[in-house]
N, C-alpha and C positions, 0 to 999 in steps of 0.2 A: 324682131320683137319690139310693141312698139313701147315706148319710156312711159312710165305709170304718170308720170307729171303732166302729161299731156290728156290722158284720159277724162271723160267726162260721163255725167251719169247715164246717158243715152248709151254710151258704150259697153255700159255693165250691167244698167239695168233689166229687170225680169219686166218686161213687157204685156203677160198677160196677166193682168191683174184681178187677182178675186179680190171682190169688194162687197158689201153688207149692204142692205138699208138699218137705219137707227131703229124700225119699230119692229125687225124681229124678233122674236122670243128669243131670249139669253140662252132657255137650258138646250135650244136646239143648234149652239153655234160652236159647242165645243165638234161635235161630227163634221160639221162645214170647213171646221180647220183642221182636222186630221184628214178628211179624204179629200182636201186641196195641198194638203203638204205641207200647208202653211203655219204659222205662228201668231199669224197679225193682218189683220183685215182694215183697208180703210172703211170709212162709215160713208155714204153718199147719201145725198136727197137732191132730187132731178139730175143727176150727175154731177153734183158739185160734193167737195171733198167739206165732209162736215166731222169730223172724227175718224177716228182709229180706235180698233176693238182688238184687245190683243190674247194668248192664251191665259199670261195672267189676273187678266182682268175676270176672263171667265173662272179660273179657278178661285182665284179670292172673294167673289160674292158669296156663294154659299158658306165659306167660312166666316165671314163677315155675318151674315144671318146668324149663324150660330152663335157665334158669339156674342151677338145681342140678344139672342132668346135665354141665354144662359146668365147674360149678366142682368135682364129683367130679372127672369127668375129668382133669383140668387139675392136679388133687391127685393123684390114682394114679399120672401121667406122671412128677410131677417127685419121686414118691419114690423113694430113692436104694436104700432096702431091696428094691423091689420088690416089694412085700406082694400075697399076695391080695386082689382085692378082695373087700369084706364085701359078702352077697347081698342087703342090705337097700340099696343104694345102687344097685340095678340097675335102669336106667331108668326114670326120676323121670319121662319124658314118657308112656315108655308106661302108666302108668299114670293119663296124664289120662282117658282110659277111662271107670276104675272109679270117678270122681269123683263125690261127689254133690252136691248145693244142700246137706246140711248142712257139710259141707268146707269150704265158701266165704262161707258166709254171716254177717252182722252178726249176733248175735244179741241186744245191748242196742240196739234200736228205740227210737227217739225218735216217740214219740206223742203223740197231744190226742183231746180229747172232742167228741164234736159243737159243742159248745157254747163252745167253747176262742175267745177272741177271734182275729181273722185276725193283729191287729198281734204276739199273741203267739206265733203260728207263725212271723211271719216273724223276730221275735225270737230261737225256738228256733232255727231252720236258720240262722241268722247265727253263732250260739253256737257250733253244732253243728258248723259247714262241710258241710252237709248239702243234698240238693235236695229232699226231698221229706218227709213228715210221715205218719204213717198213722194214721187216726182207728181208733178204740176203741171199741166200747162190750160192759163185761164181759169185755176180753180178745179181743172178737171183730173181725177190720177188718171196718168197714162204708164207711169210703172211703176217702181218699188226698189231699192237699196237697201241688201239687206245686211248684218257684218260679215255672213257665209262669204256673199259675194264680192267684199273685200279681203279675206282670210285667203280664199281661190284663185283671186288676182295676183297675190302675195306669191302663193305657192307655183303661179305660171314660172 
């Protein structure tokens, strides 16, 4: 068995990496990550690591939307003026729509190198409050650490 001390990310990492462009449509990326299995997607443009789109991020926009149509609403009701309302305020849902993965997504990514010891990924995503790490090489993902794949390690 070999000593987890000596492990590095190349060793554990998920090597085939599904990864996004930024100017996909948002509402079509929640399917992209259930029938990849995944959680979290780096963001690419020309192959360079520009972001991370994770499930959270897709689920909190729409709520996010809503709750700015609601609290428009809710402000245009109680004023006493009556004012028009301003056309830039007109349905914040419908335009989850137009939304795209660069909208939503992280774009300071917490990465390592192939070569990055495991104890100090797990170290970064402690730091971070993060699940997952995405390897690097040149700027480019070549894989992904994810906490599964430390929790697995644990349980060898």
């Amino acid at each position: 068995m070999t000593n987890i001390a000596e492990l590095v990310a190349k060793d554990i990492m998920e090597s085939s990496v599904v990864c996004i462009g930024k100017h996909e449509k948002l509402i079509e990326i929640g399917d992209r990550l259930i029938n990849a299995h995944v959680t979290g997607m780096p963001v690419v443009e020309e192959g360079r690591l520009v972001g991370i789109v994770t499930r959270s991020d897709v689920v909190r926009a729409p709520v996010l939307l809503k709750t700015m149509d609601d609290y428009v609403s809710d402000h245009l009701q109680e004023d006493s003026l009556q004012q028009q309302p301003r056309t830039e305020f007109d349905g914040f849902r419908s335009r989850l729509q137009h939304l795209t993965v660069a909208d939503v997504m992280t774009t300071k990514v917490v990465t390592c190198t192939p070569d990055t010891p495991v104890e100090e990924i797990g170290t970064k995503m402690v730091r971070h409050h993060i699940h997952r790490i995405v390897v690097v090489e040149n700027d480019r993902p070549v894989g992904i650490v994810g906490s599964l794949d430390l929790v697995k390690l644990l349980g060898r």
